[in-house]
Backbone bond lengths (Angstrom), bond angles and torsions (degrees), N, CA, C in turn:
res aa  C-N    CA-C-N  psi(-1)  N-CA   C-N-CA  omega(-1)  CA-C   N-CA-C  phi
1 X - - - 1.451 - - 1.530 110.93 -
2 X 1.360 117.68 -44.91 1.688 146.78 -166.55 2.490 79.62 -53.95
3 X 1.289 89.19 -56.62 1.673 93.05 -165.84 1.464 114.90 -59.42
4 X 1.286 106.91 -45.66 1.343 122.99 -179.19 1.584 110.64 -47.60
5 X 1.502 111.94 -57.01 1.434 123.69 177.03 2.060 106.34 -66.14
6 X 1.381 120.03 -26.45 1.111 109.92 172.54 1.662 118.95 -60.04
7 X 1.172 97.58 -51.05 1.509 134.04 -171.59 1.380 89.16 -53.67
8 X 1.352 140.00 -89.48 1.446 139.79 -158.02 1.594 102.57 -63.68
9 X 1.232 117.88 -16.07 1.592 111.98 176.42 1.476 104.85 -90.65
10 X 1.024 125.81 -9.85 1.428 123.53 174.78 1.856 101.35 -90.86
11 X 1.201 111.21 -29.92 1.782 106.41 -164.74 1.502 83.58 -75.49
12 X 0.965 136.71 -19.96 1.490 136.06 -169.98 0.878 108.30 -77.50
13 X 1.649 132.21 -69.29 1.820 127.07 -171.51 1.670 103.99 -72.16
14 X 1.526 100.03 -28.27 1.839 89.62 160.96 1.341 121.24 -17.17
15 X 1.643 95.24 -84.27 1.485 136.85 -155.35 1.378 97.97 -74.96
16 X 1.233 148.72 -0.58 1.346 158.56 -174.71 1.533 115.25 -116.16
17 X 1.216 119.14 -37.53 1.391 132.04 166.41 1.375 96.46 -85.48
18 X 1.023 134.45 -35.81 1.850 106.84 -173.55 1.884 104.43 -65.02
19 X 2.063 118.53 -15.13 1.126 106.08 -163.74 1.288 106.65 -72.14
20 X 1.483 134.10 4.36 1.209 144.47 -122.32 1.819 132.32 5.59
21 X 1.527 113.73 34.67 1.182 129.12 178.29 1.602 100.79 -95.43
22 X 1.165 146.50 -39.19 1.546 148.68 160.32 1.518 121.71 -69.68
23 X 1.351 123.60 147.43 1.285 130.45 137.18 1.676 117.31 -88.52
24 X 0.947 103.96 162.98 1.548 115.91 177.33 1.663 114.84 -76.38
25 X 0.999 122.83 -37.65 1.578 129.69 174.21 1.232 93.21 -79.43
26 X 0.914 159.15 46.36 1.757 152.99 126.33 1.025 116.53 -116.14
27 X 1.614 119.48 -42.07 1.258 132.67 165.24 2.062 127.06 -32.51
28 X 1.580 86.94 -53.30 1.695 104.50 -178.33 1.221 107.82 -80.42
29 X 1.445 139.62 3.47 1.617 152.70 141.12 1.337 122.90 -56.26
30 X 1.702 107.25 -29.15 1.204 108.01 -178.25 1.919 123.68 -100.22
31 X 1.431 116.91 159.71 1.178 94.53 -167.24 1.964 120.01 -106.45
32 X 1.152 92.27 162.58 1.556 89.10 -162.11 1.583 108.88 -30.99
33 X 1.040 124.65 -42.05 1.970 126.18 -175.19 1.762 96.55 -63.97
34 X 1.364 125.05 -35.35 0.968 95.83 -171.36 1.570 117.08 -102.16
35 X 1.398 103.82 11.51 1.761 110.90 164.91 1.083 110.40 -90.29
36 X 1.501 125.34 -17.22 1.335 139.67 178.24 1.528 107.91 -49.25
37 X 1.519 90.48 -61.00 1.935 120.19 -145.68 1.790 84.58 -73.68
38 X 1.454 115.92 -36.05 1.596 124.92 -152.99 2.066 85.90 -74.72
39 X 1.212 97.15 -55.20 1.420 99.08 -158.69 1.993 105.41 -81.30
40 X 0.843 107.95 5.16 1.808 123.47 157.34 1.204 122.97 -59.60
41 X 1.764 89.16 -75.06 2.035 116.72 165.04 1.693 103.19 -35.10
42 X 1.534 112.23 -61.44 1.471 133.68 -132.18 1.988 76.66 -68.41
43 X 1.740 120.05 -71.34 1.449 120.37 176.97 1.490 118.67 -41.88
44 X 1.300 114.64 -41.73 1.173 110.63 179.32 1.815 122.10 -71.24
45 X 1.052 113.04 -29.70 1.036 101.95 140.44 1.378 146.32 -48.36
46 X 1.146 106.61 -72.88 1.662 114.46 169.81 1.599 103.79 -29.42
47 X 1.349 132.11 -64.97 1.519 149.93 -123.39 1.581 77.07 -81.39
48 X 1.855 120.90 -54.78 1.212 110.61 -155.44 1.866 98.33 -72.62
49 X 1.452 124.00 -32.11 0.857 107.14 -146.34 1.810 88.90 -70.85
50 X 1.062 113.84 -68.88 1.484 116.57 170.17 2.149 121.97 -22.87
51 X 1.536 88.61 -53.53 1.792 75.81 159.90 1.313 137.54 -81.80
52 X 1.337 104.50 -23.54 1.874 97.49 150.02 1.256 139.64 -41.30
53 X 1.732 98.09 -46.36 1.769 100.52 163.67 1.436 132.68 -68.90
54 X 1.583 121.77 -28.07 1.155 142.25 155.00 1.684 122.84 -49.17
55 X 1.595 114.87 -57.90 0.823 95.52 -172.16 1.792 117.12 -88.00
56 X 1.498 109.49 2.70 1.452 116.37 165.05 1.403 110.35 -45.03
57 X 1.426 96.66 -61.24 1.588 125.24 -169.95 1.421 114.67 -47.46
58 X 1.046 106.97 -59.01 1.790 123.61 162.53 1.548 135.50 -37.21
59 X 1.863 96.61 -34.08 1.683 95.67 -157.85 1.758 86.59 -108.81
C-alpha cells in the first residue's frame, strides 16, 4: 500500500515539474490531495486552453 501511495505521489510532482511552474523540493512537502487538486487545475487548464482552439475551429 506504503508503494502504491509513493508511486502516485511521484506521477504527481512528475507531471507538475514537467509544467515548469514547480520545483521538486517543494513539491515532496506537499501532500498527495494537494498534488492531486494542483495537477487537476494544471490539466484543466491545458484541456481548456487546447479546446478553445478546437472548438473555434469546429463551429
Amino acid at each position: 500500500m506504503r508503494r502504491a501511495i509513493l508511486k502516485q505521489k511521484q506521477f504527481y510532482i512528475y507531471e507538475l515539474i514537467k509544467t515548469g511552474f514547480f520545483d521538486s523540493d517543494s513539491l515532496y512537502q506537499w501532500t498527495i490531495s494537494e498534488l492531486r487538486h494542483e495537477y487537476e487545475r494544471s490539466v484543466g487548464r491545458r484541456k481548456r486552453k487546447r479546446g478553445d482552439h478546437f472548438e473555434s475551429a469546429s463551429s
